[in-house]
N, C-alpha and C positions, 0 to 999 in steps of 0.2 A: 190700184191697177190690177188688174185681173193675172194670173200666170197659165200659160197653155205648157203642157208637156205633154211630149211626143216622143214614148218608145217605139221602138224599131227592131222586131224580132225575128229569130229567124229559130227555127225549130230544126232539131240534128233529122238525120236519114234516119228514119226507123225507130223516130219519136212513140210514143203514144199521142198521135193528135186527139184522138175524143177527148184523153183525160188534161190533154193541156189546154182546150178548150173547154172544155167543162170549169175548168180549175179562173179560166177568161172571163167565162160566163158568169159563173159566183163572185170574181171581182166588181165587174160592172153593176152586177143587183146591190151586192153592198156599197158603191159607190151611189147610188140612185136613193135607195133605201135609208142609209147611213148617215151620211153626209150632206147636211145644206149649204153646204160649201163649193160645193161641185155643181156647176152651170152645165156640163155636159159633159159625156163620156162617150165614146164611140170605140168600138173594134174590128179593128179592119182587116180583111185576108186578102192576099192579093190572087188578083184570077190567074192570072198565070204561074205562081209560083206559090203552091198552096201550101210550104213551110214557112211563109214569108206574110208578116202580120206588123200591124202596126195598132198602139195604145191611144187614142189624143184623148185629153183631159184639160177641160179649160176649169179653172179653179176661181171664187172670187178673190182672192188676195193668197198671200204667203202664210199667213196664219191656216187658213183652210190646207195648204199643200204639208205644212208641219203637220199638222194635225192629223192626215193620213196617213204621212210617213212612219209614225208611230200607232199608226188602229193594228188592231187583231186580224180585221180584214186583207189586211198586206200582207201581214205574217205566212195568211192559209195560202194566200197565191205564190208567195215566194216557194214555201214548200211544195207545193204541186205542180205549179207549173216549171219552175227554174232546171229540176233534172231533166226536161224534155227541149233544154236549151240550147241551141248551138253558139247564138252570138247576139249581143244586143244592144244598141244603141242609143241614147237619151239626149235630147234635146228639150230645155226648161227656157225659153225668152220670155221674161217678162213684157206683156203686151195686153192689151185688149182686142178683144173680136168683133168683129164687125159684119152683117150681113150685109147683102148688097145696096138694101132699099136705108140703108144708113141707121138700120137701130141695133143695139147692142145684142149680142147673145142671151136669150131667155130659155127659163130651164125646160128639158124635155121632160115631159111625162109619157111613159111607155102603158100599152096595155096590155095585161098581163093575161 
């Protein structure tokens, strides 16, 4: 069974947002890049409140989610992005995804 996690962040007043997004950005390439594990990764800012971002990452299993909890790619993002942190929230439910038309979540290939 697949694991979706969804951070939930929220950037202080007078963050550096390029460099906390930059720091977003570099995570999600290495997640794409890196990991075959990872079904999908998405980064979200919200329109109205542009301190305000959220992570979702659908994983194929718990071994994939171990597996990046410990990469070097975690490490660079903890350090860049976390001082420009106000508060953050994690939600990990084990689930599968589902698109509408009933077939499971397939990996995105981005173009670079």
């Amino acid at each position: 069974m697949s694991v979706t996690i969804v951070n939930d962040y929220r950037l202080k007043a007078g963050a550096d947002k390029d460099e906390a997004m930059a720091a977003a950005a570099e995570l999600v390439r290495d997640f794409n890049d890196n990991h075959p594990g990872v079904q999908l990764t998405l980064w979200l800012e919200d329109q109205y409140e542009p301190l305000h971002h959220f992570h979702i990452t659908v994983f194929d299993d718990q071994n994939a989610v171990d597996k990046i909890r410990s990469s070097e790619g975690i490490d660079r993002f903890v350090k860049r992005f976390y001082p420009h942190m106000d508060q953050a929230t994690h939600l990990a439910p084990t689930c599968d995804v589902w698109l509408l038309d009933g077939h499971g979540v397939k990996k995105v290939k981005f173009k670079t």
